[in-house]
N, CA and C atoms as a LAMMPS dump frame, in Angstrom:
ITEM: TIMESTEP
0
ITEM: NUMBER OF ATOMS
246
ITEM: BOX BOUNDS ff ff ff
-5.0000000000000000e+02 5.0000000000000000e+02
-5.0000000000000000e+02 5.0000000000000000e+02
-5.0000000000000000e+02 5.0000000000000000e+02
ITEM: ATOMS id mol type element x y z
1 1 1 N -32.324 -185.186 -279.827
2 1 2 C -31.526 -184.374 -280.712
3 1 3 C -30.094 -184.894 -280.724
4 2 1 N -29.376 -184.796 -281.852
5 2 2 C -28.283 -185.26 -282.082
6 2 3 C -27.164 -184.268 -281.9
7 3 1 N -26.296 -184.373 -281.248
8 3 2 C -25.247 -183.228 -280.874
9 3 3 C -24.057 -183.612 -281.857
10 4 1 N -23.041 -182.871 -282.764
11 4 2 C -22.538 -182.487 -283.453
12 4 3 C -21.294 -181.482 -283.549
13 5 1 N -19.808 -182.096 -282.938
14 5 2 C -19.346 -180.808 -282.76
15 5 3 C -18.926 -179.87 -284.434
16 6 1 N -18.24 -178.728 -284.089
17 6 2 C -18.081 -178.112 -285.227
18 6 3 C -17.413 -178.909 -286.286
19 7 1 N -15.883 -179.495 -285.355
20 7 2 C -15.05 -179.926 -286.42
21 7 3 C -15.712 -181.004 -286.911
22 8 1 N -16.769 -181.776 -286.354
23 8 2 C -17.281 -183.424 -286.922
24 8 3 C -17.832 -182.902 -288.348
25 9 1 N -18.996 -181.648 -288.076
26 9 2 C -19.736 -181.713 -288.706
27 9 3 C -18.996 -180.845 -290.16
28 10 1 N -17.834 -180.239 -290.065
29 10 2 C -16.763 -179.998 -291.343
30 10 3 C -15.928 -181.129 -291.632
31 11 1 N -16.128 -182.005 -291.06
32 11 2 C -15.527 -183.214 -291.989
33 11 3 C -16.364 -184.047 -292.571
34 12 1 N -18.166 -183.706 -292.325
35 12 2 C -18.333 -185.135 -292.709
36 12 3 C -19.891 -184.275 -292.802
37 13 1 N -20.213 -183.278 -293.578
38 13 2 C -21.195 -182.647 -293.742
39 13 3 C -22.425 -183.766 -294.165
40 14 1 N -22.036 -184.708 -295.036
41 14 2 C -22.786 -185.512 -295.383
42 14 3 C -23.588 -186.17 -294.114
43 15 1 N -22.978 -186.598 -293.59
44 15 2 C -23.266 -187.34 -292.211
45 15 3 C -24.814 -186.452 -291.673
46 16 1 N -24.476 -184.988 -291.259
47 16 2 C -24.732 -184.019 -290.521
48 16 3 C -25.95 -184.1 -291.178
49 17 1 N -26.226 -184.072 -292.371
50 17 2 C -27.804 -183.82 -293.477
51 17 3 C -28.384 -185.256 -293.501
52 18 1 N -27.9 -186.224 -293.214
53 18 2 C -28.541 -187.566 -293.182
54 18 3 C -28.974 -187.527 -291.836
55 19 1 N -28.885 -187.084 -290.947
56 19 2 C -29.091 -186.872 -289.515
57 19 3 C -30.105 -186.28 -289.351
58 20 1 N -29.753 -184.934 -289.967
59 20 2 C -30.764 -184.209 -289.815
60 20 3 C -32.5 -184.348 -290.383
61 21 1 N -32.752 -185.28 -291.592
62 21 2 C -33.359 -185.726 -291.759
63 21 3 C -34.117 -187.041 -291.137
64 22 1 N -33.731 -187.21 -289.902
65 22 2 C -34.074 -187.918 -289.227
66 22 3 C -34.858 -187.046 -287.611
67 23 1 N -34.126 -186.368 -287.113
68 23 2 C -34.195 -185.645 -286.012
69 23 3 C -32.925 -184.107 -285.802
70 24 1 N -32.774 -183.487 -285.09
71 24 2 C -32.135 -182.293 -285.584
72 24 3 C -31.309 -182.443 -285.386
73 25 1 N -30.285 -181.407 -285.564
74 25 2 C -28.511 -182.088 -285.104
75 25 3 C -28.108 -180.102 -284.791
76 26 1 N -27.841 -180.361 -283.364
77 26 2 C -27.115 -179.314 -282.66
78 26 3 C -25.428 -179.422 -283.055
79 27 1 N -25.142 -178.289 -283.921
80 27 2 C -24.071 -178.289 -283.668
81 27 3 C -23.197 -177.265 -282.878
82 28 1 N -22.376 -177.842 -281.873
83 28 2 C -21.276 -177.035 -281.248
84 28 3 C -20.255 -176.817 -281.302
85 29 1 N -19.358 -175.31 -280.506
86 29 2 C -18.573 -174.873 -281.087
87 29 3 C -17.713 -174.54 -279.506
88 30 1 N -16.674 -175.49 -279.54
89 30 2 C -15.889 -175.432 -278.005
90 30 3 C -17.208 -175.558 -277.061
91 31 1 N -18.031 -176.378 -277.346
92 31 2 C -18.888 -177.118 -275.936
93 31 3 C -20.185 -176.459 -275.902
94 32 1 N -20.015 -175.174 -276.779
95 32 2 C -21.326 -174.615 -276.559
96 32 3 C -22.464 -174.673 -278.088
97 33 1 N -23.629 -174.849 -277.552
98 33 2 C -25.062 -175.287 -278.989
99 33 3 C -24.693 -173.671 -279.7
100 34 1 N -24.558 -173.811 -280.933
101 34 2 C -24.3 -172.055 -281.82
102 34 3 C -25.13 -172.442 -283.146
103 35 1 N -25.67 -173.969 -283.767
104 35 2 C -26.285 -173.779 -285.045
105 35 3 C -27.243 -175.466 -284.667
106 36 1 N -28.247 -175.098 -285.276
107 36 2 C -29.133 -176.168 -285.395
108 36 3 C -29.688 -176.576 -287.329
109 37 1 N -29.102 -177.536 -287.182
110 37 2 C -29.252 -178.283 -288.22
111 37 3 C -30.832 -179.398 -288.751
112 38 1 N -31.562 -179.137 -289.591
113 38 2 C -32.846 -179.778 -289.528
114 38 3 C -33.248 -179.689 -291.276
115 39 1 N -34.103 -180.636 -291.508
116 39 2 C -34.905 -180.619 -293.055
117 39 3 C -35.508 -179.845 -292.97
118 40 1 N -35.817 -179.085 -294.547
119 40 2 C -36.252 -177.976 -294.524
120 40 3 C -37.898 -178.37 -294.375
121 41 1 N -38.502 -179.754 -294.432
122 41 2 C -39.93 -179.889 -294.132
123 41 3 C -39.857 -179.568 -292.951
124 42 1 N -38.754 -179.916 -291.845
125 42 2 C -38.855 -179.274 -290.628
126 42 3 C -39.501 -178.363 -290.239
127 43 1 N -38.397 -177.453 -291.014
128 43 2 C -38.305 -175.92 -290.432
129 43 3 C -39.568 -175.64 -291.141
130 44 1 N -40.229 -175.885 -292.05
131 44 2 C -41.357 -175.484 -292.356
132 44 3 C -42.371 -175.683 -291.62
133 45 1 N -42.537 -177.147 -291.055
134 45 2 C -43.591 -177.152 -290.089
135 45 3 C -43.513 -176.158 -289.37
136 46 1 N -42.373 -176.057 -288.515
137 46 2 C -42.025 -174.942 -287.286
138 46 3 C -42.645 -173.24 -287.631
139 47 1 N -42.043 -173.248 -288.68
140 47 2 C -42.585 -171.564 -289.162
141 47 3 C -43.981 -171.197 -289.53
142 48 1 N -44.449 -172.094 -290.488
143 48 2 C -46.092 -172.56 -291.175
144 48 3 C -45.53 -172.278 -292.096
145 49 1 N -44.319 -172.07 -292.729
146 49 2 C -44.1 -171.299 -294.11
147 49 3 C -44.098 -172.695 -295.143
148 50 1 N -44.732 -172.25 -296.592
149 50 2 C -45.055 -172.807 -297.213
150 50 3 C -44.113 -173.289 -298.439
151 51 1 N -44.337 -174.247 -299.513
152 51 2 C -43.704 -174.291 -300.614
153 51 3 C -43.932 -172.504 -301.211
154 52 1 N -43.03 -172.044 -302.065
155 52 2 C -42.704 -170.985 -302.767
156 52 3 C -43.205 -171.64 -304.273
157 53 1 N -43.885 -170.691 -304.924
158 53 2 C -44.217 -170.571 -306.212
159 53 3 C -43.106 -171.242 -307.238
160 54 1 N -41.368 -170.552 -306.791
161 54 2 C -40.637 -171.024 -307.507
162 54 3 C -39.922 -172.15 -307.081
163 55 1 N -40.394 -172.614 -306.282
164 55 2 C -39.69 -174.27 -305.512
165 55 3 C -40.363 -174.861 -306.144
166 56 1 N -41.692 -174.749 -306.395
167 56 2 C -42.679 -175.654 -307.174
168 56 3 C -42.87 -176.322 -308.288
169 57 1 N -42.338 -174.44 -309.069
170 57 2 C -41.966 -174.689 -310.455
171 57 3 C -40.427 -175.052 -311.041
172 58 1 N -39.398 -174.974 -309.711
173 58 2 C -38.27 -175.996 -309.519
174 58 3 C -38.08 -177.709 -309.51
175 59 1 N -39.268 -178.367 -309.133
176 59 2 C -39.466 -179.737 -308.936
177 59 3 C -39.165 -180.306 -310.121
178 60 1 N -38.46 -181.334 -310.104
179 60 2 C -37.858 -182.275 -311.062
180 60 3 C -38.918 -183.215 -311.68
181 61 1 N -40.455 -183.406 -310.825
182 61 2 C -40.858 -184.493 -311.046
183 61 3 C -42.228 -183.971 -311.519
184 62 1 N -42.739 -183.856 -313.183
185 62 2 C -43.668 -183.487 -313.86
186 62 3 C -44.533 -183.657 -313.263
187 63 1 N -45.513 -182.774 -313.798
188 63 2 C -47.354 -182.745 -314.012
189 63 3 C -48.026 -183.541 -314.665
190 64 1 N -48.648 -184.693 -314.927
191 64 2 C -49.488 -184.952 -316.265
192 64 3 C -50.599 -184.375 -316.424
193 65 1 N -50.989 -184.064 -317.522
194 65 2 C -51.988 -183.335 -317.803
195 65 3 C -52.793 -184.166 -319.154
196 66 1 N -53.853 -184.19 -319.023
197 66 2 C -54.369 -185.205 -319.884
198 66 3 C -55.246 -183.941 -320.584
199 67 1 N -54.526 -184.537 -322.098
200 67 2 C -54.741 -183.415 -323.28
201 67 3 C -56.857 -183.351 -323.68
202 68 1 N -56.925 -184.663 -323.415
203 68 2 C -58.596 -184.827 -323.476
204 68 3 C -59.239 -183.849 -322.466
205 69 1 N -59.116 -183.808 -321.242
206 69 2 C -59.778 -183.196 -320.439
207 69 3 C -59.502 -181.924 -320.323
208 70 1 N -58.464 -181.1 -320.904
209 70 2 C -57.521 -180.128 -321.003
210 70 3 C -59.07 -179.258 -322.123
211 71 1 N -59.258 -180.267 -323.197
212 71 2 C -59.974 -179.596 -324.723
213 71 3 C -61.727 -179.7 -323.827
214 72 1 N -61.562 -181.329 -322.999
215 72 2 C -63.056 -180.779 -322.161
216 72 3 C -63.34 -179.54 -321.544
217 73 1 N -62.458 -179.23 -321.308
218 73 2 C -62.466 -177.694 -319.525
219 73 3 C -62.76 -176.551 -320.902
220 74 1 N -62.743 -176.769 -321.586
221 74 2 C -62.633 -175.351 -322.925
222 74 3 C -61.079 -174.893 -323.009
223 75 1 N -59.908 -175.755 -322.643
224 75 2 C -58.656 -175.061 -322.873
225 75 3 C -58.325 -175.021 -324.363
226 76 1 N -57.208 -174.33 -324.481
227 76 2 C -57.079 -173.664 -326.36
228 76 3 C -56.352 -174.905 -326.681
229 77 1 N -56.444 -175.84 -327.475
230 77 2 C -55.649 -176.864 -328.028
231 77 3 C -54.77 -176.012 -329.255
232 78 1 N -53.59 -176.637 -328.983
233 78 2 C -52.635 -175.577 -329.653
234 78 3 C -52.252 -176.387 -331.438
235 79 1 N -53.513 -177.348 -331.576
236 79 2 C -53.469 -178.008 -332.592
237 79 3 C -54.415 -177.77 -333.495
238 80 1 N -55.451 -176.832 -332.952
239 80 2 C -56.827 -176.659 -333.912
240 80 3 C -56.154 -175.251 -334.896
241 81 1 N -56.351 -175.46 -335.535
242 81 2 C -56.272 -174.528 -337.19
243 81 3 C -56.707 -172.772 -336.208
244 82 1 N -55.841 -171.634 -337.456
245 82 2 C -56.549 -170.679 -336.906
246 82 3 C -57.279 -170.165 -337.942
C-alpha cells in the first residue's frame, strides 16, 4: 500500500488516482491512516457490489445491435408500414 500524506495528496490529486489504480493509497493526516484511496473496481470487489443499472446506461462505449437478428428474434422493426 502506498502511503500519502494529506498535504501531498491536495497538491497533486492526480498523482493519488493514478496510484490508486494500481494498489491503494492510505492517506494521512499528522502521521495518522484517516482515508483510503482505491478504484472503484476495487472497492467493488471488496463489497460484491455490482455495476448499477444507471452506470451502465452511463457508459460512453455503445451496444451494437444487428438490425437482422433484432427482425429474426420477432423484434418490431420501426420501418415496416402500419
Amino acid at each position: 500500500m502506498k502511503l500519502l500524506t494529506s498535504r501531498d495528496f491536495n497538491r497533486d490529486v492526480s498523482l493519488a488516482k493514478r496510484a490508486a489504480q494500481v494498489e491503494p493509497v492510505v492517506i494521512t493526516d499528522r502521521g495518522q491512516p484517516t482515508h483510503v484511496l482505491m478504484s472503484i473496481g476495487e472497492y467493488r470487489r471488496l463489497t460484491g457490489e455490482g455495476e448499477s443499472i444507471l452506470e451502465l446506461l452511463a457508459m460512453p462505449e455503445g451496444v451494437a445491435i444487428d438490425a437482422a437478428d433484432a427482425a429474426a428474434d420477432g423484434a418490431w422493426d420501426h420501418r415496416e408500414g402500419l
